[in-house]
Structures are given as C-alpha cells and as structure tokens.
MARDO-300775 format. One line per 5 residues: number of its first residue (from 1); for each residue x, y, z of N, C-alpha, C. Coordinates in nm, 2 decimals, padded with zeros to 4 digits, always signed. Example, Ala and Ser with C-alpha at 12.3 -4.5 7.8 and 13.67 -1.06 7.14 Angstrom:
2
1	+01.32/-00.57/+00.78/+01.23/-00.45/+00.78/+01.32/-00.33/+00.78  +01.28/-00.22/+00.71/+01.37/-00.11/+00.71/+01.29/+00.00/+00.79
//
This chain:
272
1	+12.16/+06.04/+12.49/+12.25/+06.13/+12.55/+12.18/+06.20/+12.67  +12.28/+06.23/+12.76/+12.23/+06.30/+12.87/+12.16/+06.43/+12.89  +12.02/+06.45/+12.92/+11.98/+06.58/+12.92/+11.88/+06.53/+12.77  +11.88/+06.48/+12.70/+11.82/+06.46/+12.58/+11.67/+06.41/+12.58  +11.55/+06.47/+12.53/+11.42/+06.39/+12.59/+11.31/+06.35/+12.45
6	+11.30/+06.21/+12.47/+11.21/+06.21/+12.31/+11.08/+06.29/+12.33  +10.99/+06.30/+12.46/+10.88/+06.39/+12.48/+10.89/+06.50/+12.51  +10.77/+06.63/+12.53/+10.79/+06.74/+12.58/+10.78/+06.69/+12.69  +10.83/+06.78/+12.81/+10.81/+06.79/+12.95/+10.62/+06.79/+12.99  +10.61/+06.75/+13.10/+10.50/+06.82/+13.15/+10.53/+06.98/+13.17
11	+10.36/+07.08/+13.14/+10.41/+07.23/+13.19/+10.47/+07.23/+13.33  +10.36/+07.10/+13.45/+10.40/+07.17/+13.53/+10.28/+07.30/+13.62  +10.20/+07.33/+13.50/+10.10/+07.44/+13.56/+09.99/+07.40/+13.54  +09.86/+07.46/+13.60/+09.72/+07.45/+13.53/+09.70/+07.55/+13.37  +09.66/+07.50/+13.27/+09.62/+07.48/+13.16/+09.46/+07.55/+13.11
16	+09.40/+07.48/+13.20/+09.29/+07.51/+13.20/+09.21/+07.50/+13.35  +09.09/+07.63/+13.37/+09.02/+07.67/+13.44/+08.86/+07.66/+13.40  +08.80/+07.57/+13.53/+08.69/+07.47/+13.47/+08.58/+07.56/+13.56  +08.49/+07.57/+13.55/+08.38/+07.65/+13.63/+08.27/+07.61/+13.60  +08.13/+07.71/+13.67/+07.98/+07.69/+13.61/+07.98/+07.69/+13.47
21	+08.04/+07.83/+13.43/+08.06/+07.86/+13.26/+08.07/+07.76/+13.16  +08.18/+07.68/+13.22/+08.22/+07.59/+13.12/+08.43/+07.63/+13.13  +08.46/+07.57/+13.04/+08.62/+07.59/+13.03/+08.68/+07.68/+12.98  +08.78/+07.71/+13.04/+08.88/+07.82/+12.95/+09.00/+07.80/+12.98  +09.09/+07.86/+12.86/+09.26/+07.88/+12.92/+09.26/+07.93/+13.02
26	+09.40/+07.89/+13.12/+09.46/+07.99/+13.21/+09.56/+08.00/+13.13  +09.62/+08.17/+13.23/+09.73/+08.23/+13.17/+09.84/+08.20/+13.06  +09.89/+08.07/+13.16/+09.93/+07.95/+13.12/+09.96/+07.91/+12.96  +09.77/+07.84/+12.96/+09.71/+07.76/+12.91/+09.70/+07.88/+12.74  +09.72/+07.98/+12.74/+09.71/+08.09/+12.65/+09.82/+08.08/+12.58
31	+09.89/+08.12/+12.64/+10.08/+08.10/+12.64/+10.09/+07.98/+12.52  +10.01/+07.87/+12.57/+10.09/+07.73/+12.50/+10.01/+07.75/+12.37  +09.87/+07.83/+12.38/+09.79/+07.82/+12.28/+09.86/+07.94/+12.15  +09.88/+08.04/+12.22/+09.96/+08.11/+12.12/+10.07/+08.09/+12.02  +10.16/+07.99/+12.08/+10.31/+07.94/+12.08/+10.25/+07.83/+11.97
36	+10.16/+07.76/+11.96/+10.06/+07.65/+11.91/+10.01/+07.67/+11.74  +09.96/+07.81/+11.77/+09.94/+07.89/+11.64/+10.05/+07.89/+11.58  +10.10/+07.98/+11.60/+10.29/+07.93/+11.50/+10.32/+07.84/+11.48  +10.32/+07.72/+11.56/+10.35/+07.62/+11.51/+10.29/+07.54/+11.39  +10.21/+07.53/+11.41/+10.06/+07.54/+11.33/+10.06/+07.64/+11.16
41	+10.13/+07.74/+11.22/+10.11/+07.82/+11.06/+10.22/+07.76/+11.00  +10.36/+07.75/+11.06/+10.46/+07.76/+10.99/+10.45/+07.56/+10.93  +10.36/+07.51/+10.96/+10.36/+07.37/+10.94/+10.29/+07.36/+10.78  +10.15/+07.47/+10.83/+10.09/+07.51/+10.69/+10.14/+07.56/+10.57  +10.20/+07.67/+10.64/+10.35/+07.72/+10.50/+10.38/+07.64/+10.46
46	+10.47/+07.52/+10.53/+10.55/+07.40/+10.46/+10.49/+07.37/+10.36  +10.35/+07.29/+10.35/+10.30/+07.22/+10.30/+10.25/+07.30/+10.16  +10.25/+07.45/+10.19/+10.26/+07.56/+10.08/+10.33/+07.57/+09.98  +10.46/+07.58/+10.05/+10.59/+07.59/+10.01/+10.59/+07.39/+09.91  +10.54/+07.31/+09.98/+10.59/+07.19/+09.95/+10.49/+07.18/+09.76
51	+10.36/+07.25/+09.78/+10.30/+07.27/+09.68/+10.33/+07.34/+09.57  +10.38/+07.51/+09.58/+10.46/+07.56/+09.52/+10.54/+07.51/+09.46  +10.63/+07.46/+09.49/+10.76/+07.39/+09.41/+10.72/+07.29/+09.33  +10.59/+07.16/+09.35/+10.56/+07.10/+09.27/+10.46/+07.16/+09.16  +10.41/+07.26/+09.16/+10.35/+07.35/+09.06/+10.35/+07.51/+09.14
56	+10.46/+07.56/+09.06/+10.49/+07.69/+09.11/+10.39/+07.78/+09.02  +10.26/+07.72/+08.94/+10.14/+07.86/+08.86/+10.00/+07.83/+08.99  +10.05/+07.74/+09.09/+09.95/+07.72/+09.17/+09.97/+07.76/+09.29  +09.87/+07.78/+09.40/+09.88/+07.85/+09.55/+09.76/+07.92/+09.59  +09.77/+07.96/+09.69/+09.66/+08.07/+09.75/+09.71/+08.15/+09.86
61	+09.68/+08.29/+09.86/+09.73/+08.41/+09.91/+09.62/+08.47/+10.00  +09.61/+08.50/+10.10/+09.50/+08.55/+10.20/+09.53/+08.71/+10.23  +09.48/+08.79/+10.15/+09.50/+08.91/+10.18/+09.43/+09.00/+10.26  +09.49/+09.10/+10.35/+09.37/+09.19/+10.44/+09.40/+09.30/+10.38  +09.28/+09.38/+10.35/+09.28/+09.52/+10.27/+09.16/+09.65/+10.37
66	+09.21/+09.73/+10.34/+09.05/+09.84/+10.43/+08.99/+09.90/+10.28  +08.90/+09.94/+10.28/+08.80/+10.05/+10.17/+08.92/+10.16/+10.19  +08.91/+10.23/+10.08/+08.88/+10.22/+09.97/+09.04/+10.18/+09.88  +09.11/+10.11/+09.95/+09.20/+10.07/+09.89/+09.15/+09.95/+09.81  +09.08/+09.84/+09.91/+09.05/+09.73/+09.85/+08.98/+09.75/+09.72
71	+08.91/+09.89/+09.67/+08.89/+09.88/+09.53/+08.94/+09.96/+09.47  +09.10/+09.97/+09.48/+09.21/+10.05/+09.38/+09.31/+09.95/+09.34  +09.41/+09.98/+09.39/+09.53/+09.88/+09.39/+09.53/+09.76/+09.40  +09.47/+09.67/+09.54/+09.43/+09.52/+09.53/+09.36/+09.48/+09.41  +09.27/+09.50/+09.36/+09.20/+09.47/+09.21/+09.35/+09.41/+09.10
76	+09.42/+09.59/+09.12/+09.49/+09.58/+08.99/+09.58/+09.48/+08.99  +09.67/+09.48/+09.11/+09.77/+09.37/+09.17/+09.70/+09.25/+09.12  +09.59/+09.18/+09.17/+09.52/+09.07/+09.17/+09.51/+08.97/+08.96  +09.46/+09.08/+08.91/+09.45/+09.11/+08.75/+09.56/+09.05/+08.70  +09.72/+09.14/+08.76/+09.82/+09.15/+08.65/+09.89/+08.99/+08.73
81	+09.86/+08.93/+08.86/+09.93/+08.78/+08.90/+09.85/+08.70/+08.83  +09.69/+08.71/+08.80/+09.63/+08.62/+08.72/+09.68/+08.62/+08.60  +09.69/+08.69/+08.55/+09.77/+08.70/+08.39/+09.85/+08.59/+08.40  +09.96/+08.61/+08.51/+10.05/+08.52/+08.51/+10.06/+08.38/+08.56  +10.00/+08.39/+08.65/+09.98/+08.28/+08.71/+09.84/+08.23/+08.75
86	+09.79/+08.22/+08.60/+09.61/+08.17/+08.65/+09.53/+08.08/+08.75  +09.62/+08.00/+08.81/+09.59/+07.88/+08.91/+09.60/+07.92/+09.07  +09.64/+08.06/+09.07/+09.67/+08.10/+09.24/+09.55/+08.16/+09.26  +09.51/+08.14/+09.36/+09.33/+08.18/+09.41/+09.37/+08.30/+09.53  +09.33/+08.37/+09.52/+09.29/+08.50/+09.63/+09.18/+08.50/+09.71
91	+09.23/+08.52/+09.84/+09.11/+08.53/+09.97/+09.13/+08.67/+10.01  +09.06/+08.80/+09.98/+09.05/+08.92/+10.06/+08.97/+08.96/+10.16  +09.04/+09.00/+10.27/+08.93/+09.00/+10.34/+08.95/+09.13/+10.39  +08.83/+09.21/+10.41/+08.80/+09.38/+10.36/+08.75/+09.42/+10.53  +08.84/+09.54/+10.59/+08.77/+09.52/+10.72/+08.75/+09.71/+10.67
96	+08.71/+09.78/+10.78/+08.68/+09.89/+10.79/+08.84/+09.98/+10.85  +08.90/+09.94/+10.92/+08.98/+09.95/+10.99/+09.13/+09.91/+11.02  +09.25/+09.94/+11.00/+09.36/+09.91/+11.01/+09.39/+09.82/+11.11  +09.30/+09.85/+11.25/+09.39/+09.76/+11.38/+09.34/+09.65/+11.37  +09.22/+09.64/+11.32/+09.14/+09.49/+11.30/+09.22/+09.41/+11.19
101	+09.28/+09.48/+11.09/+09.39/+09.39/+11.01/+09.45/+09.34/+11.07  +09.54/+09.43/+11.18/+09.67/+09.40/+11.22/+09.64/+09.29/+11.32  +09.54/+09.29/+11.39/+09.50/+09.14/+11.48/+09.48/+09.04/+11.41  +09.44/+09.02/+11.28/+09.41/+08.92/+11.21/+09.54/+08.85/+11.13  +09.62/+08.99/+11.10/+09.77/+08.96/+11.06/+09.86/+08.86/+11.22
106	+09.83/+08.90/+11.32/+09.89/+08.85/+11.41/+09.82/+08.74/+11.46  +09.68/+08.71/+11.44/+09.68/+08.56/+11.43/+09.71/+08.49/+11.33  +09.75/+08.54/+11.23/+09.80/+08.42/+11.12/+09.67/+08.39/+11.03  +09.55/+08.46/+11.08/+09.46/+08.46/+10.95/+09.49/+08.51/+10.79  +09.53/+08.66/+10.81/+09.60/+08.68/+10.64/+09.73/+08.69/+10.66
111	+09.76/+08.62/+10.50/+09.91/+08.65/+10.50/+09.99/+08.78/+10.52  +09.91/+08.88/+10.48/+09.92/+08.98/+10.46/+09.86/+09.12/+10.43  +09.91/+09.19/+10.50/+09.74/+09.35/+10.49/+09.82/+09.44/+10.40  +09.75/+09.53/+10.31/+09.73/+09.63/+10.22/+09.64/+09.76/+10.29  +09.67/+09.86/+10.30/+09.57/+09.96/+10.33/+09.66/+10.10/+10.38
116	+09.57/+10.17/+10.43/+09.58/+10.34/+10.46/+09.59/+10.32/+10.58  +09.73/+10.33/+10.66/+09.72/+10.36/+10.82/+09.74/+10.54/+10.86  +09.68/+10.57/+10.99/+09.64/+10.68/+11.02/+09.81/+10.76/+11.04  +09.90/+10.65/+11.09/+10.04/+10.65/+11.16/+10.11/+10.56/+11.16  +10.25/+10.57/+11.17/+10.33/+10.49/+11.15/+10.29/+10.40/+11.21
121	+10.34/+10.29/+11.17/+10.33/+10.15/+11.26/+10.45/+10.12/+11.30  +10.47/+10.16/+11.46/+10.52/+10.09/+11.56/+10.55/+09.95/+11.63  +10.50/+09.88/+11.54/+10.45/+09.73/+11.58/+10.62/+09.66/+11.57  +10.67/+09.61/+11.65/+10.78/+09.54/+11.64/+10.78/+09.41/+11.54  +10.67/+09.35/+11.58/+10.64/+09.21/+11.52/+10.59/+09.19/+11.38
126	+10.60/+09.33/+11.33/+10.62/+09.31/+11.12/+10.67/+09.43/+11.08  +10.72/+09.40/+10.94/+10.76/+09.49/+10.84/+10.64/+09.56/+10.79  +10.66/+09.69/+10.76/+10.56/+09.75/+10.66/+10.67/+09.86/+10.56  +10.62/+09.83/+10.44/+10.67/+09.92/+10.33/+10.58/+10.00/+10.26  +10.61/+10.15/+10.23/+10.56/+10.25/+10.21/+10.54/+10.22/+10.01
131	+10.41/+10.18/+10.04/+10.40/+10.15/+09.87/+10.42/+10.31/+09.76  +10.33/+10.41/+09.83/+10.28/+10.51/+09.74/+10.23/+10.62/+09.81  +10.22/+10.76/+09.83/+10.14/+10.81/+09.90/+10.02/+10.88/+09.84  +09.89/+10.92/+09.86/+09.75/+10.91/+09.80/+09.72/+11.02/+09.80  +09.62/+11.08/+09.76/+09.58/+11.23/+09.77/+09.43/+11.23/+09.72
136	+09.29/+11.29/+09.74/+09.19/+11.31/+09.74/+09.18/+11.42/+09.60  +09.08/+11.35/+09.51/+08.99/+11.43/+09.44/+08.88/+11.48/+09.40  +08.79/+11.55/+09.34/+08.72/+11.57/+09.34/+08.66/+11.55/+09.21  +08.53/+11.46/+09.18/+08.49/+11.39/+09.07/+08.31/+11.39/+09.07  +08.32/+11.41/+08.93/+08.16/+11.42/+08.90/+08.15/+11.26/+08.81
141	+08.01/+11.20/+08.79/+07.95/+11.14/+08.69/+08.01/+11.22/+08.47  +08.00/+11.13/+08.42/+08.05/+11.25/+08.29/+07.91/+11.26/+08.23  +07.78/+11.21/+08.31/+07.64/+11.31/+08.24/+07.58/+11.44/+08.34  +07.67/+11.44/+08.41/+07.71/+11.59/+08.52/+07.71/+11.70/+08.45  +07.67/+11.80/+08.46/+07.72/+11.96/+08.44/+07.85/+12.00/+08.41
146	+07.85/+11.95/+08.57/+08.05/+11.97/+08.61/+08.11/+11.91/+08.50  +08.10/+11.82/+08.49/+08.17/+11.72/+08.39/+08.28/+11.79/+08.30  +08.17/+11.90/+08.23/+08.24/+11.99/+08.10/+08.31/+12.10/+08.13  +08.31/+12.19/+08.24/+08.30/+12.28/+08.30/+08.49/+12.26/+08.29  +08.58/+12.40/+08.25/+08.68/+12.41/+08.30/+08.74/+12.44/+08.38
151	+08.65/+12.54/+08.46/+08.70/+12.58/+08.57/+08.58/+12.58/+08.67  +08.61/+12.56/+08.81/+08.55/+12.57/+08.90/+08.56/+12.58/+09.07  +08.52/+12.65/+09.10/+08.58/+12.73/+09.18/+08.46/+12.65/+09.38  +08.49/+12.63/+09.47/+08.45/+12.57/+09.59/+08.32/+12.56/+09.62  +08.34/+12.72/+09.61/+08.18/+12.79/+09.69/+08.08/+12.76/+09.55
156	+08.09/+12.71/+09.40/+08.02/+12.71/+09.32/+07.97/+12.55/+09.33  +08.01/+12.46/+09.42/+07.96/+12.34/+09.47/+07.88/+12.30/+09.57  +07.87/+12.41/+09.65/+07.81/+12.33/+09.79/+07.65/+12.30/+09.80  +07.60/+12.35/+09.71/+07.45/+12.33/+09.71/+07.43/+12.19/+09.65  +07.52/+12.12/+09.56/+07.50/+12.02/+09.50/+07.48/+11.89/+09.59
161	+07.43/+11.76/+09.52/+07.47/+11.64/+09.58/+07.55/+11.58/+09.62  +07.57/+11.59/+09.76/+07.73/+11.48/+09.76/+07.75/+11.35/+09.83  +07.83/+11.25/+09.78/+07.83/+11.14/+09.84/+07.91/+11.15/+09.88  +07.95/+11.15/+10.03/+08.08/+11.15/+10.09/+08.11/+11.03/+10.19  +08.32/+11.07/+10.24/+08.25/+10.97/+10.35/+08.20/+10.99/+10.48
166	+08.21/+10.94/+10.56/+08.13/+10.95/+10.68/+08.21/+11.06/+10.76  +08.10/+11.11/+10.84/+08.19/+11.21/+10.93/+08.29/+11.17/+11.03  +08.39/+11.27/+11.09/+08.46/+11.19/+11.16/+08.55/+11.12/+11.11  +08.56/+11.10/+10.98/+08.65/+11.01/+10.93/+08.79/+11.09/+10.89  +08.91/+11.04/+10.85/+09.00/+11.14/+10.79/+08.99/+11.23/+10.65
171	+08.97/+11.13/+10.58/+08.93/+11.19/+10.46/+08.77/+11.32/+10.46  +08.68/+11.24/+10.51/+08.55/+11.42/+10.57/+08.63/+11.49/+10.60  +08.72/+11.46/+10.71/+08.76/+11.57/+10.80/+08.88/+11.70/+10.68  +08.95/+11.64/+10.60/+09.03/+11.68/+10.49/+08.93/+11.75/+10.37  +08.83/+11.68/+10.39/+08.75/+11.79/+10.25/+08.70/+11.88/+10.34
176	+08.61/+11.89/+10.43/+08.58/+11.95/+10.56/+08.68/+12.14/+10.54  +08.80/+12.07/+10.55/+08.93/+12.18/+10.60/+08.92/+12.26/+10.46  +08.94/+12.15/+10.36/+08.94/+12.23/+10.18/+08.86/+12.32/+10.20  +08.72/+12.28/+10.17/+08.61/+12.40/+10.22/+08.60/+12.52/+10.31  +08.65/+12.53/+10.39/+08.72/+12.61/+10.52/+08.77/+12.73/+10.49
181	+08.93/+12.67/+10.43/+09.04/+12.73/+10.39/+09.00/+12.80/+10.24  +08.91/+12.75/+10.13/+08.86/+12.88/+10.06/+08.72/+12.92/+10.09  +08.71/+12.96/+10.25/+08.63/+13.06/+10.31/+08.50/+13.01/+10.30  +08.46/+12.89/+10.23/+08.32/+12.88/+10.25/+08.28/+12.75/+10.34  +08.15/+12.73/+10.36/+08.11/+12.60/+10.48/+08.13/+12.50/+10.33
186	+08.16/+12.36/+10.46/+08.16/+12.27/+10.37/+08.02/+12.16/+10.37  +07.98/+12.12/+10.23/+07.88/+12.04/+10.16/+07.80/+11.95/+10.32  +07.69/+11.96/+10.33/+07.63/+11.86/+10.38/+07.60/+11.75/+10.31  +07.67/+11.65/+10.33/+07.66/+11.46/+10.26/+07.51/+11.41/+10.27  +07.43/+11.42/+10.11/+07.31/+11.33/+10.13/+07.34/+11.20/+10.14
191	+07.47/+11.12/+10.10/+07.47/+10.97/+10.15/+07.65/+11.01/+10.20  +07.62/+10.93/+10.31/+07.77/+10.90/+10.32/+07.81/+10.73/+10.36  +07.93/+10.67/+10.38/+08.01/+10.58/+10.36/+08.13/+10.55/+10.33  +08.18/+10.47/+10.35/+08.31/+10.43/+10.27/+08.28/+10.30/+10.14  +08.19/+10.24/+10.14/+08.26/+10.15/+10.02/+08.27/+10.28/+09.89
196	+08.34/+10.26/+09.77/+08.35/+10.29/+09.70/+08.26/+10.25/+09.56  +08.16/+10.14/+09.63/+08.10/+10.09/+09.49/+08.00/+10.20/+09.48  +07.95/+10.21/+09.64/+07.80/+10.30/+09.64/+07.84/+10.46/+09.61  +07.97/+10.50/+09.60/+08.01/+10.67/+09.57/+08.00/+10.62/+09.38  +08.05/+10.52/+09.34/+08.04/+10.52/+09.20/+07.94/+10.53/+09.17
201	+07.82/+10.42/+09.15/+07.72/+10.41/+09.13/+07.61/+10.53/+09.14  +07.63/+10.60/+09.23/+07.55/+10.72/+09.31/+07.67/+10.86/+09.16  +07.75/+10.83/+09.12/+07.83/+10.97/+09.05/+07.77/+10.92/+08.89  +07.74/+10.79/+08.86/+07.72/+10.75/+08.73/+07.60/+10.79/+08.68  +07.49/+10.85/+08.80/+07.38/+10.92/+08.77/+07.36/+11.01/+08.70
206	+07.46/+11.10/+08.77/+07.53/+11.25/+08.69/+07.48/+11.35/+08.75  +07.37/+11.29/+08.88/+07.32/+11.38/+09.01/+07.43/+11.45/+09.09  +07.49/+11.31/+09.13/+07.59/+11.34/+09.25/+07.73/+11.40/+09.23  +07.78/+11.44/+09.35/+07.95/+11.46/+09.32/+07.99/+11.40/+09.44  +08.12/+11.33/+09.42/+08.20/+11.29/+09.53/+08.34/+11.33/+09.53
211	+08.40/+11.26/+09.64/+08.55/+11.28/+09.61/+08.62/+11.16/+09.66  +08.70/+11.08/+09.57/+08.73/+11.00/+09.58/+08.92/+10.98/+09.57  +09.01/+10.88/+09.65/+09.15/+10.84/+09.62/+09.19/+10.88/+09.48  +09.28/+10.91/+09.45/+09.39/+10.93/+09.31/+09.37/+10.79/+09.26  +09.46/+10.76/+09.37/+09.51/+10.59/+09.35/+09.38/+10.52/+09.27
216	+09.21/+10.50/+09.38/+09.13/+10.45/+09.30/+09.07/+10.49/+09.15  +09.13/+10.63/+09.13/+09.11/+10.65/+09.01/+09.17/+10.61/+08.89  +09.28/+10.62/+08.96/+09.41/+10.54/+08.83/+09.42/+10.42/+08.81  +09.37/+10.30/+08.91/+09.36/+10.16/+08.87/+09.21/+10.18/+08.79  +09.10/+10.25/+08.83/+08.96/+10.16/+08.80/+08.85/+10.30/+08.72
221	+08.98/+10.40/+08.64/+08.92/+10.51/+08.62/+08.84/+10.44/+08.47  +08.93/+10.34/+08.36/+08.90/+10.25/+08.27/+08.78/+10.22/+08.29  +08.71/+10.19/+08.41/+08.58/+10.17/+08.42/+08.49/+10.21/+08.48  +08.52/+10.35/+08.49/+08.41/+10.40/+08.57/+08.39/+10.51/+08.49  +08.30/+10.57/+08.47/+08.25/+10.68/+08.38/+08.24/+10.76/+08.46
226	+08.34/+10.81/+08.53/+08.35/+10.98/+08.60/+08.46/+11.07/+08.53  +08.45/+11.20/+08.56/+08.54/+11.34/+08.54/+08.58/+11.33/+08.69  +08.72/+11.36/+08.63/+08.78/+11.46/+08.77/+08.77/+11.58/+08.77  +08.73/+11.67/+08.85/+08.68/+11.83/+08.84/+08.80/+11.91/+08.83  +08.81/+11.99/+08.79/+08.93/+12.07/+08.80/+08.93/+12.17/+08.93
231	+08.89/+12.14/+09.03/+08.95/+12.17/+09.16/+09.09/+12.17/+09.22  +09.14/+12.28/+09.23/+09.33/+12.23/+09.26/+09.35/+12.30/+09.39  +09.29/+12.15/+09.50/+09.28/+12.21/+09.64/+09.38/+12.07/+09.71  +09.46/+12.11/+09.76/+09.58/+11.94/+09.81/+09.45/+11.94/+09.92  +09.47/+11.78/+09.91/+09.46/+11.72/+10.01/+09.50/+11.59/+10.02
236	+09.60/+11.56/+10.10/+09.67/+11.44/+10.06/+09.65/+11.38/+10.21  +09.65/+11.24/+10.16/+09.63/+11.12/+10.28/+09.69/+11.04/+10.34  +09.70/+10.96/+10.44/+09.85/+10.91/+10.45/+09.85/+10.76/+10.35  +09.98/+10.75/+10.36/+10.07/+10.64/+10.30/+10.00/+10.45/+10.27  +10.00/+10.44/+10.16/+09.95/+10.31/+10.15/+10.07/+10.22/+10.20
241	+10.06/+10.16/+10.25/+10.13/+10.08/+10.31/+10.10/+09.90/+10.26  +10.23/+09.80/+10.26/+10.21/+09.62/+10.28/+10.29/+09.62/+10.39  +10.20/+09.51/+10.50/+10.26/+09.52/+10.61/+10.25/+09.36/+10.57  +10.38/+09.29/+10.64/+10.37/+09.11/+10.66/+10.45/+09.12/+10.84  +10.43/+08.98/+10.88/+10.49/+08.94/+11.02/+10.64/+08.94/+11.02
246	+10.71/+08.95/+11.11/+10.86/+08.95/+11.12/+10.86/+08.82/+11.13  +11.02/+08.73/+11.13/+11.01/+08.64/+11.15/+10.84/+08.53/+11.10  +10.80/+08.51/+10.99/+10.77/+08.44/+10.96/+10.75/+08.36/+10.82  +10.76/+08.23/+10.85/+10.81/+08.18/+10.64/+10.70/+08.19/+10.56  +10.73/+08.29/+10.47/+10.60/+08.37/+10.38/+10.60/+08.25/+10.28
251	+10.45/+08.22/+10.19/+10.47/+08.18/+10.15/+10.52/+08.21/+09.99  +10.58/+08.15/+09.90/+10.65/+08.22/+09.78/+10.48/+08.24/+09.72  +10.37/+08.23/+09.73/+10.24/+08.30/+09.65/+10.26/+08.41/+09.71  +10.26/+08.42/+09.85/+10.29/+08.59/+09.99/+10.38/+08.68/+09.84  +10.48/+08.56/+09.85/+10.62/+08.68/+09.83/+10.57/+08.75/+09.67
256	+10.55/+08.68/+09.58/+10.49/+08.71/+09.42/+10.38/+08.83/+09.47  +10.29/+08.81/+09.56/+10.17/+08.91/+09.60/+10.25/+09.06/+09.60  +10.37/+09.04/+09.67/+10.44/+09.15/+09.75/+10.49/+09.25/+09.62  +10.59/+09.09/+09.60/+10.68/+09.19/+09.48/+10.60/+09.23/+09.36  +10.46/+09.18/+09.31/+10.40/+09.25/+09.25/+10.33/+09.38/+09.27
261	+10.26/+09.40/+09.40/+10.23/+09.53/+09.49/+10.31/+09.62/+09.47  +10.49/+09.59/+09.50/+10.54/+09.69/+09.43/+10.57/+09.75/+09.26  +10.54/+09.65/+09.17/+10.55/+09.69/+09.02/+10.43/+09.76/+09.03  +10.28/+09.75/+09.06/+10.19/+09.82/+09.02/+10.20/+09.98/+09.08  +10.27/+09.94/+09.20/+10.28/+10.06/+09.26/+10.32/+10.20/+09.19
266	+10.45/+10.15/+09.13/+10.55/+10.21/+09.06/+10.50/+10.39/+09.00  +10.39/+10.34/+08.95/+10.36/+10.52/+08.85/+10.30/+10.57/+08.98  +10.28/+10.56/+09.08/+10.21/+10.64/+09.20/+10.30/+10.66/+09.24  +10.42/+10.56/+09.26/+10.54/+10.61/+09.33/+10.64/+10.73/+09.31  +10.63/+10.71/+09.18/+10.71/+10.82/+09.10/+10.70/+10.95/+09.07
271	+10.79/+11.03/+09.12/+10.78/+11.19/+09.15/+10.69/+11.20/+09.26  +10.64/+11.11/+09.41/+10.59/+11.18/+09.47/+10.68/+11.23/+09.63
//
C-alpha cells in the first residue's frame, strides 16, 4: 500500500561525531539512543511477562532503595514475597541519594525505587505513592544505663556517646533543632554515617546512643537488641515514598513488589 515501508527510513542526519578522542553520539545520534533504550526494555519486559505466565512463583525484580530505608521496609517486603513466592530473586541497589535513583529509574536500570525524598516529586515521567510517613527516635543498646531509666530528659544526654548521622544531613539537622528547642547544645557525633548496620552494631555495645527511623525499628526491632528512650521530642521526616516510570509495562514481579510494599506498609500507615 501506498506510503507503507518494510524498513526504517534513513535519519537523514549525522549519528555520530568522530575525532582525535575517539567517537561519540551527536545530538541526533542521542535521541535514537534514548528512544533505543525503551525499546530494548519494553522487549525485556515481554520476555518477563512471557516467563511469568509460564511459571508465575518465578521472576526477578530490580529494586532502588537509599539508607536507611533499605534496612527497614525493603528487608520486610522482600521476607513476606519470599514466603510466597520462593523462586523470584531480588537485585537492590542502595545509593545514598534520591536523584541518583531517579536517573537509574529513568534509564531503565531498576524497576523501581523505595526511599525518603527531601520533596515532592515533580517528575512528570513517573508515579510516586506515599507509602507511610516516618519520624526519628531515640535509642540506646539494652546493656545501656538508659536502657532502664524511665524518664529522661535532653540535657541529661549530651555528654554521652553518640552515633549519628552525618552533618548536614536532614535527619542531624532535626536532632540538631530537638536539642535547641529544649535549650541545650546538641551532642557532638563520635561516629557519624548513614548505614544503619554501623549505628546498630556501635548501640549493641551499650556504650553508644543513636537515633534511628520508627519505621527501621518496627521492621528490624525483632533483631536488634536496642531500647527506645523515652524521649517525647517530634521529629518527623518526610514521606517514604514507591516511585515507578509512567507509561511503562511493569513487570507482574514489579507489580507483586508494589502491591506488597503496600500491605507491609499498612500499620505505619495507620492513624498517621
């Protein structure tokens, strides 16, 4: 039929830009590479999707997560789909940082990110759903002092050890303010960080104190041998968030990831 063509067209443009360097895309040549990737993922999905249906307890899910989410909720999520579906394999991959997710989500590396954004996401090109919102506490080792102690009051802390996170960060800057606002200076951090293994390990001593997510305490409190202090100072964090791409065919391991993210979520969600 007329107008009808078995091949693509030629672009028509330069592609590529050849120099001393070596080669690169032009503008162009970007354009087709981008458009390329999609093509490419949604071909991968198929073959996902084509797998799935012939053994729906089988798959693999590529998840992006930041600290200290990646050792709260992702764990627990992860646990309660293996129960069910022992044969789906998980790839997480843990950055420091939200925007570095969200580039990795937009090349089609993870299916999907989990984590603490600072602000709304504006991003046209995915959904994000407000899983839960988080709040900061304050937690000893249970061979601590504190540990037993009923009451305890700010200024009766600051000479202690503390593992915090890093300065500059949101959460410092929130304990920071705590300390402030009941009039005294706040704790100089003998270690600081974000993973959460090294604030655990560092409180199981019964030296240190930290302050650690709600949320991480309520998935992984079962195994960690800390007290929460009876400190009753808010400081709440923003919103855990699952962000996925618009327009793109998730694959049904994606979608089980999602809709399970929200059942774990559920007792965080509730009354906040």
């Amino acid at each position: 039929p007329a107008g009808f063509h078995t091949a693509p067209a030629e672009p028509g443009v330069p592609l590529l830009d050849r120099s001393r360097q070596g080669i690169e895309p032009t503008l162009y040549g970007r354009a087709l590479i981008k458009r390329g990737i999609v093509i490419f993922d949604e071909l991968r999905q198929s073959v996902k999707d084509i797998e799935f249906l012939a053994d729906p307890t089988a798959g693999e899910v590529r998840i992006g997560s930041t600290e200290p989410v990646a050792g709260g909720i992702v764990p627990a999520i992860i646990e309660r789909l293996n129960r069910q579906h022992p044969r789906i394999h998980f790839h997480v991959v843990v950055q420091a940082d939200f925007t570095t997710l969200q580039r990795e989500l937009h090349a089609r590396e993870i299916d999907l990110m989990i984590g603490r954004t600072l602000e709304s996401i504006s991003d046209e090109n995915t959904d994000s759903e407000v899983l839960f919102n988080d709040r900061l506490l304050f937690v000893a080792g249970l061979k601590s002092r504190w540990a037993r102690r009923r009451k305890i009051e700010l200024a009766d802390l600051i000479d202690e050890p503390w593992s915090l996170p890093p300065d500059g960060s949101v959460p410092r800057s929130l304990i920071v303010d705590a300390f402030r606002a009941a009039g005294v200076t706040a704790p100089r951090a003998i270690v600081s960080g974000f993973a959460i293994q090294l604030h655990t390990s560092l409180l199981a001593s019964g030296r240190f104190l930290a302050v650690l997510p709600e949320s991480t305490l309520h998935f992984s409190v079962k195994h960690l041998p800390i007290k929460i202090l009876p400190v009753d100072i808010p400081m709440r964090l923003s919103p855990v968030v699952i962000v996925t791409l618009k327009n793109r065919t998730h694959s049904p391991v994606a979608q089980l990831f999602v809709d399970c993210a929200r059942e774990v979520a559920k007792p965080l969600a509730i009354g906040r």
